[in-house]
Kinemage of the C-alpha trace (Angstrom):
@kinemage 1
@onewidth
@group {chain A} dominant
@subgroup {mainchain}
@vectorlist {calphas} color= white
{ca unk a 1} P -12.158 10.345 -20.061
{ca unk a 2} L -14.620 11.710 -17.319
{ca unk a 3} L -14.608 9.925 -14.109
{ca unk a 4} L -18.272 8.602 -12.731
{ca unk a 5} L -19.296 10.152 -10.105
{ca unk a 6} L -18.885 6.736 -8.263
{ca unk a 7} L -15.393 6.699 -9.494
{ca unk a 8} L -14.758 10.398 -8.168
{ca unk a 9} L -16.396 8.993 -4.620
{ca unk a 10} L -14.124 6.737 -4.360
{ca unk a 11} L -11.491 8.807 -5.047
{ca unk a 12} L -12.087 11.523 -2.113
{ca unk a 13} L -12.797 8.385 0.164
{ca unk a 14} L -9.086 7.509 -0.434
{ca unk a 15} L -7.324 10.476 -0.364
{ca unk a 16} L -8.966 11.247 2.729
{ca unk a 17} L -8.286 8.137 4.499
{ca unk a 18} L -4.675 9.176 3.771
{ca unk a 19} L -4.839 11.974 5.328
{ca unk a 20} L -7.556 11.881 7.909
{ca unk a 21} L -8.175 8.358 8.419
{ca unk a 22} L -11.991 7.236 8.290
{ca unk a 23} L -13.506 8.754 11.139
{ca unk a 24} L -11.530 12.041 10.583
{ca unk a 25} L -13.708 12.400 7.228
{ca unk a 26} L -17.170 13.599 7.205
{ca unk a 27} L -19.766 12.984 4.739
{ca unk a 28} L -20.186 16.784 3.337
{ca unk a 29} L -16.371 17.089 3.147
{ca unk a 30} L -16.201 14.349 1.153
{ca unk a 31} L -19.171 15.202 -1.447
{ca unk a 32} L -17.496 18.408 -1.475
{ca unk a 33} L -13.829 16.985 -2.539
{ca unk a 34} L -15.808 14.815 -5.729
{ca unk a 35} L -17.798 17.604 -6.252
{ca unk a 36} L -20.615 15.291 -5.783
{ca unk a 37} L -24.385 16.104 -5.377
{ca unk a 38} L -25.882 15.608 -2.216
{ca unk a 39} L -28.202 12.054 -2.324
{ca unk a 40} L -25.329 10.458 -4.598
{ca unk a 41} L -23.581 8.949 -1.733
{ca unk a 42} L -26.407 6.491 -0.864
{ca unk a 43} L -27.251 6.231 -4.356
{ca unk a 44} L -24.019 4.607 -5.436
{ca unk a 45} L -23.123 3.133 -1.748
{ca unk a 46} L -26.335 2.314 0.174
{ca unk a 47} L -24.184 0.719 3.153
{ca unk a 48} L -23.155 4.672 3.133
{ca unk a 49} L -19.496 5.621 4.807
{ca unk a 50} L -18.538 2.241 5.531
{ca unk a 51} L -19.253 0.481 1.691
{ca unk a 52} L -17.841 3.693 0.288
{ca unk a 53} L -14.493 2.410 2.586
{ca unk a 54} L -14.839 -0.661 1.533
{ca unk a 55} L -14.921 0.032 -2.570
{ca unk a 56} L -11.620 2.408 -1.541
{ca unk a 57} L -9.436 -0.394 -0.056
{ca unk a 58} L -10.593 -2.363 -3.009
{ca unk a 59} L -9.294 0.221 -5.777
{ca unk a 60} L -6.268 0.559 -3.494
{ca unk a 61} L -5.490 -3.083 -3.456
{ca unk a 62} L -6.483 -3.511 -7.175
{ca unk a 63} L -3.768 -0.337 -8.141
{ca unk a 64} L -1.543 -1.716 -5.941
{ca unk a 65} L -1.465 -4.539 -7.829
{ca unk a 66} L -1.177 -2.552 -11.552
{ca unk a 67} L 1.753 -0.437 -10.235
{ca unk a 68} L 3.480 -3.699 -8.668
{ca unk a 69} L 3.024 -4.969 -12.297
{ca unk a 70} L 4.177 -1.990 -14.187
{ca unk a 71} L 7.366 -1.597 -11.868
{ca unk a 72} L 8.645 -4.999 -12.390
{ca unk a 73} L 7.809 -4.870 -16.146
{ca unk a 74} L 10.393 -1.981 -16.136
{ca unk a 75} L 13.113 -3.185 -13.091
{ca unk a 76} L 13.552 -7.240 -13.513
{ca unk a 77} L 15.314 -7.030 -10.478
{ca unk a 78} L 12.789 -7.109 -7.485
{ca unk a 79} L 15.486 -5.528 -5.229
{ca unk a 80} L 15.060 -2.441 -7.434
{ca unk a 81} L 11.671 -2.460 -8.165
{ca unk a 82} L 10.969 -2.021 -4.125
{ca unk a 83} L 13.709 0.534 -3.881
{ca unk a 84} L 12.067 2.673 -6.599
{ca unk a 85} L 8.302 1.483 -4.763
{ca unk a 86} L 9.766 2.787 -1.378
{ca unk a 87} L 11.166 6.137 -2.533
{ca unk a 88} L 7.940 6.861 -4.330
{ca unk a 89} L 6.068 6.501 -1.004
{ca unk a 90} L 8.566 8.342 0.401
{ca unk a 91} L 8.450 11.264 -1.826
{ca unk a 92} L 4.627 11.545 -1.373
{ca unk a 93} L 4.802 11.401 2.080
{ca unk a 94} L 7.176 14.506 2.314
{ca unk a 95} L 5.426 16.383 -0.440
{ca unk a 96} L 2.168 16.129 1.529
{ca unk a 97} L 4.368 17.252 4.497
{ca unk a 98} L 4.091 14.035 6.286
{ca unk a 99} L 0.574 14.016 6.056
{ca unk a 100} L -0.437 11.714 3.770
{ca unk a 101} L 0.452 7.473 4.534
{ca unk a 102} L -1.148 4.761 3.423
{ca unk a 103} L -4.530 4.540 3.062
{ca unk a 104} L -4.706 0.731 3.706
{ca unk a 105} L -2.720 1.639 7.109
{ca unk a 106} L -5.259 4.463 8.532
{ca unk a 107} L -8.217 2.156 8.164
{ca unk a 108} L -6.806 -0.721 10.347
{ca unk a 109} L -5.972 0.834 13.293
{ca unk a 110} L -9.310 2.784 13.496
{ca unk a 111} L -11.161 -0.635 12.333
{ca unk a 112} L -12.674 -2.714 15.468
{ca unk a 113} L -14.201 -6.194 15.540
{ca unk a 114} L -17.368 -4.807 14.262
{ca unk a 115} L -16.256 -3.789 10.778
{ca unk a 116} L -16.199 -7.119 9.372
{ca unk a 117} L -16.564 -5.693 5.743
{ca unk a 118} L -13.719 -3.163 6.290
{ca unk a 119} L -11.446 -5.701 8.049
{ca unk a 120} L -11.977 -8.212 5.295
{ca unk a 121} L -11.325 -6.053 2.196
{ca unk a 122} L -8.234 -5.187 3.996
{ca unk a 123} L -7.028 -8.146 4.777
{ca unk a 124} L -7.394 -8.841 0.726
{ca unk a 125} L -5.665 -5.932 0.051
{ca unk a 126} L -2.769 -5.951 1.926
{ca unk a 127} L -2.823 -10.199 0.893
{ca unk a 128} L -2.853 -9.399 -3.251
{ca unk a 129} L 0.224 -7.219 -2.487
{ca unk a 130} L 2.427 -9.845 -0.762
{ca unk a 131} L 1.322 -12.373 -3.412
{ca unk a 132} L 2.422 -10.162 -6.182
{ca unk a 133} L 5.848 -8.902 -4.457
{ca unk a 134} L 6.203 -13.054 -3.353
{ca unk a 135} L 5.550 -14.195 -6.808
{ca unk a 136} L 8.588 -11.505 -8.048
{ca unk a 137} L 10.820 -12.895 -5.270
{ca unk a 138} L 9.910 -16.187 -6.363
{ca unk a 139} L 10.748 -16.251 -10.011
{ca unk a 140} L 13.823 -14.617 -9.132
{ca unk a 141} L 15.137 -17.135 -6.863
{ca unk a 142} L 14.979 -15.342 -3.812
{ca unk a 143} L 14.896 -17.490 -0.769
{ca unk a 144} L 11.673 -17.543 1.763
{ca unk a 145} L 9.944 -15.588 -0.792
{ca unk a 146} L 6.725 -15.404 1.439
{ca unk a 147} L 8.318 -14.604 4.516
{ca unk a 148} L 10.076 -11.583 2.611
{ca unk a 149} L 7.297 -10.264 1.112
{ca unk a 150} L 5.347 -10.176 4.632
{ca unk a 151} L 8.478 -8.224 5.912
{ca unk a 152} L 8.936 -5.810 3.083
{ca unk a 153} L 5.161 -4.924 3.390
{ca unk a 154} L 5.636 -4.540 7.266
{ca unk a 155} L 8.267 -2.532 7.041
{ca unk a 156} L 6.561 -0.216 4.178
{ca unk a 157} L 3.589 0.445 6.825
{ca unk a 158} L 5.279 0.126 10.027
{ca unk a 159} L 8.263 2.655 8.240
{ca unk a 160} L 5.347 5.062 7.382
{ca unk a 161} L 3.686 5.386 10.591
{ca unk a 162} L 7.265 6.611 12.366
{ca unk a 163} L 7.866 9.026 9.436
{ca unk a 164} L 4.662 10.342 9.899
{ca unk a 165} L 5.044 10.574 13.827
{ca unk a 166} L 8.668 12.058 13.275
{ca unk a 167} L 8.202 14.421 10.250
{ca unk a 168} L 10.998 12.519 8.972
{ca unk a 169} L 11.980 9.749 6.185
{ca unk a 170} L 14.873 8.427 8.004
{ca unk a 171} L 13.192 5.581 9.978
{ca unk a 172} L 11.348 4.201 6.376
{ca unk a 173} L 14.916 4.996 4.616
{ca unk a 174} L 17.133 3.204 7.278
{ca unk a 175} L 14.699 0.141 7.713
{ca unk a 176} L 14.519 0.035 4.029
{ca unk a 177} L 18.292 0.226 2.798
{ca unk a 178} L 19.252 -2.428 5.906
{ca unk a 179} L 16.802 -5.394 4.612
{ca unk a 180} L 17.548 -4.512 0.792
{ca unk a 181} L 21.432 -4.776 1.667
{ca unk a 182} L 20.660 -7.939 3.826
{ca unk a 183} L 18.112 -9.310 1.564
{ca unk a 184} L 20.536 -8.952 -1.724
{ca unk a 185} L 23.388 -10.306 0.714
{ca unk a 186} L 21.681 -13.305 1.269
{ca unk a 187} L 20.990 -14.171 -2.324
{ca unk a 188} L 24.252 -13.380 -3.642
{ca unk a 189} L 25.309 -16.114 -0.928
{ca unk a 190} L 22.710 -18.488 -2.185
{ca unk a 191} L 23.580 -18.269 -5.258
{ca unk a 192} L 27.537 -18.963 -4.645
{ca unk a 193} L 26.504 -21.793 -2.824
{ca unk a 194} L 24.665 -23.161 -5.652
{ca unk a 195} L 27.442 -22.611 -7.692
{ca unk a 196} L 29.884 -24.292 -6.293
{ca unk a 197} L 27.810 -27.527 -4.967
{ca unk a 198} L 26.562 -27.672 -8.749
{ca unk a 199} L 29.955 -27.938 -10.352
């Protein structure tokens, strides 16, 4: 299936702000990356640089979402499922040699107080994935699903920010395997605790 040329916009708009954040990005390199006539940008996103942002984080949140879905679908343990989420954003990062993070990320530390838009389709974003990582924890009886999810999503940006800054995975990889092993620690003790006041 051929992608619109909206669809292709959006694209370059978020592999850019991956790499280059959103004032890194100009408005030629980016019609050149969709391969995008010149006059299309305002014609599919009048609010120009800034609504083309803003339809980004929204296709990042809404994939987000689909991969969350798909993961879980094929790990029922949640524990897993982030492992496997974790080394995936791991394995882009070094393939782009520590160049491309998250997209979601980039945007928020450039964003000030007067990109309202921007700052509230992020704050959706980065909201539908801790719903759909709490909702996991949830139905799997892990305890202070919310607070987990928060923390597992903090530690997924905050994790790729140092790799990026070090050229190296270890900071995401130690962060990660230390609240996994504590995390799955703490249910296993739940659940023996259960146990034994149940019987």
């Amino acid at each position: 299936m051929n992608k619109s040329t909206r669809d292709k916009l959006i694209d370059a708009m978020i592999d850019a702000l991956q790499r280059k954040g959103l004032h890194g990005v100009g408005l030629s390199e980016l019609l050149a990356s969709a391969g995008a006539p010149k006059g299309s940008l305002y014609h599919h996103f009048p609010g120009g640089k800034s609504e083309l942002a803003v339809a980004a984080i929204e296709r990042v949140g809404q994939r987000a979402e689909k991969a969350f879905a798909t993961l879980f679908e094929r790990q029922p343990d949640p524990l897993d499922a982030l492992a496997t989420w974790l080394h995936g954003a791991l394995d882009q990062l070094q393939g782009s040699a520590f160049e491309s993070g998250c997209p979601l990320a980039a945007v928020a530390l450039e964003s000030g107080p007067a990109d309202s838009e921007i700052r509230a389709a992020l704050a959706n974003a980065f909201s539908a994935i801790r719903q759909a990582l709490q909702q996991q924890l949830q139905s799997h009886g892990y305890p202070q699903p919310e607070g987990l999810s928060a923390l597992f999503v903090a530690l997924y940006e905050g994790g790729l920010l140092q790799a990026r800054a070090a050229d190296s995975s270890e900071p995401l990889k130690q962060a990660a395997a230390t609240l996994l092993h504590l995390t799955r620690q703490q249910h296993t003790e739940a659940s023996q605790h259960d146990r034994i006041h149940s019987q």
